[in-house]
TITOR-497944 format. One record per residue (C-alpha): x negated, y negated, z. Coordinates in steps of 0.02 Angstrom, whole numbers, padded with zeros to 5 digits, always signed. Each point is the difference from the previous one (the first is absolute). Last residue first. Layout:
BEGIN
XYZ/...
***
This chain:
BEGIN
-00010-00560+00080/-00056+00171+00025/+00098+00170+00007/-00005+00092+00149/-00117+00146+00073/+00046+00052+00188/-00099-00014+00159/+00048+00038+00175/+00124-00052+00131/-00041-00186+00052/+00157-00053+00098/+00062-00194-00021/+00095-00106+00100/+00177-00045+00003/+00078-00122+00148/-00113-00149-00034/+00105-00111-00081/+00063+00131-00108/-00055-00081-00189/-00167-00096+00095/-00053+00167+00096/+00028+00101-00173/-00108-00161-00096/-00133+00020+00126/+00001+00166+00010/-00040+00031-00187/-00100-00156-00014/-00110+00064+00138/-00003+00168-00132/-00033-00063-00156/-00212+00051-00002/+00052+00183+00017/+00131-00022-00130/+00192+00023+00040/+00113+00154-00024/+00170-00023+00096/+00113+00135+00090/+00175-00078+00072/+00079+00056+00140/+00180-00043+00039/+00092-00053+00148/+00161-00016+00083/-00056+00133+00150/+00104+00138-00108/-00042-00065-00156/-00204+00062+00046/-00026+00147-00102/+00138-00025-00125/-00034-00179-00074/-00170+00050-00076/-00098-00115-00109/-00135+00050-00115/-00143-00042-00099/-00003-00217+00040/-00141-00041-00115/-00065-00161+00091/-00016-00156-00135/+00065-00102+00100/+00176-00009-00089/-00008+00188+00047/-00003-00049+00194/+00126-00125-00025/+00109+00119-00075/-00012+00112+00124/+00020-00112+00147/+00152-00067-00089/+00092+00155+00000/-00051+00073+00146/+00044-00123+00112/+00200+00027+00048/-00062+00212+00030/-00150-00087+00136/-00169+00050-00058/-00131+00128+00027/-00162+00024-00052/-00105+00098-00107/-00176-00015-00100/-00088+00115-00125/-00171-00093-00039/-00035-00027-00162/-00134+00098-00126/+00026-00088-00184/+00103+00036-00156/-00011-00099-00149/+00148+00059-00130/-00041-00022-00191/+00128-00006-00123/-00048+00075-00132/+00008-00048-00192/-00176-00028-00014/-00043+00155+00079/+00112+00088-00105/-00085-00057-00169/-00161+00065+00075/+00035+00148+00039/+00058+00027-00156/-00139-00057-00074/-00143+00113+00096/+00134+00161-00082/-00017-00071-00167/-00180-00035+00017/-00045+00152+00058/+00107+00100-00118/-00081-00096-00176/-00185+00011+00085/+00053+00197+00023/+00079+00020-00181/+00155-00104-00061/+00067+00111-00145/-00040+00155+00133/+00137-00035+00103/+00082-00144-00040/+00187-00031+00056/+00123+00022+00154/-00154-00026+00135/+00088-00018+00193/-00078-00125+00114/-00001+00046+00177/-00072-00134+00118/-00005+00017+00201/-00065-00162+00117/-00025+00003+00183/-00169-00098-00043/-00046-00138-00147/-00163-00069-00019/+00043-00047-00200/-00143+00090-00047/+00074+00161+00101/+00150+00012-00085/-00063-00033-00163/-00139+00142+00041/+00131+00117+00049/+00080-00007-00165/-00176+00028-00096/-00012+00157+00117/+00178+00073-00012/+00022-00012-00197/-00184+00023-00098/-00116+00084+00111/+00036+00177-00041/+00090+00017-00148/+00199-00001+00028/+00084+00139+00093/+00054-00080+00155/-00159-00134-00002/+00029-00037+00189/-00100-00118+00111/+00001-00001+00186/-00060-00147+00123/+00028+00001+00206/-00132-00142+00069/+00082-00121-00071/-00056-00091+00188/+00188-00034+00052/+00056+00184-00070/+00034+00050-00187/-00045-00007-00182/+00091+00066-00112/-00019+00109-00172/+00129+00068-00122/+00025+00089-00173/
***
């Protein structure tokens, strides 16, 4: 049996009782889900015992506990809307520009050494916060003494703190 809950607003839900009584595997699953005001989330718990020994109350608790049980085992992620950012740094600054910029706290999502190796240069592609993003090109301007700047090119999600 599954159910998720989807989108930025858990606005996408689905419940499934594959084959059990109506109401007693997909909907008390989705309810954990949803109590614990989770999104982008899928749960499939698979039933190897019971049946009809542990009635409806028996399944809907069974199934409500599983969920449960992985909750509190799972590692949650925290993701948040950034803003997508690029720029361009010398091939000898790369290195250390990226791993200042992740020792920041920026999430530093790619870095491309093809594009640009030809003019001694790489691009890298960094998420930052809307309310991060002075310290963003203030830190790049302080790591390249001024020779690197940043280009806003869109949104992106990424995962927080």
């Amino acid at each position: 049996c599954s159910a998720f809950v989807l989108g930025p607003a858990a606005d996408i839900r689905r419940s499934n009782d594959d084959g059990e009584p109506s109401g007693t595997a997909g909907t008390p699953m989705l309810d954990v889900l949803t109590g614990a005001d989770l999104t982008d989330v899928v749960v499939v718990v698979t039933r190897w015992f019971g049946g009809t020994l542990l009635g409806t109350g028996g399944l809907v608790k069974a199934y409500s506990d599983a969920v449960r049980a992985a909750l509190d085992e799972a590692h949650l992620v925290h993701y948040e809307r950034q803003v997508r950012l690029t720029c361009q740094v010398t091939l000898a600054d790369v290195g250390r520009v990226e791993n200042a910029l992740r020792a920041a706290g920026f999430v530093v999502a790619d870095v491309d050494y093809a594009t640009h190796a030809a003019a001694g240069r790489a691009g890298l592609e960094v998420a930052a916060p809307s309310d991060a993003l002075g310290r963003a090109d203030t830190a790049l301007a302080e790591l390249t003494s001024g020779e690197a700047a940043f280009e806003r090119v869109g949104q992106t999600w990424a995962a927080k703190g």
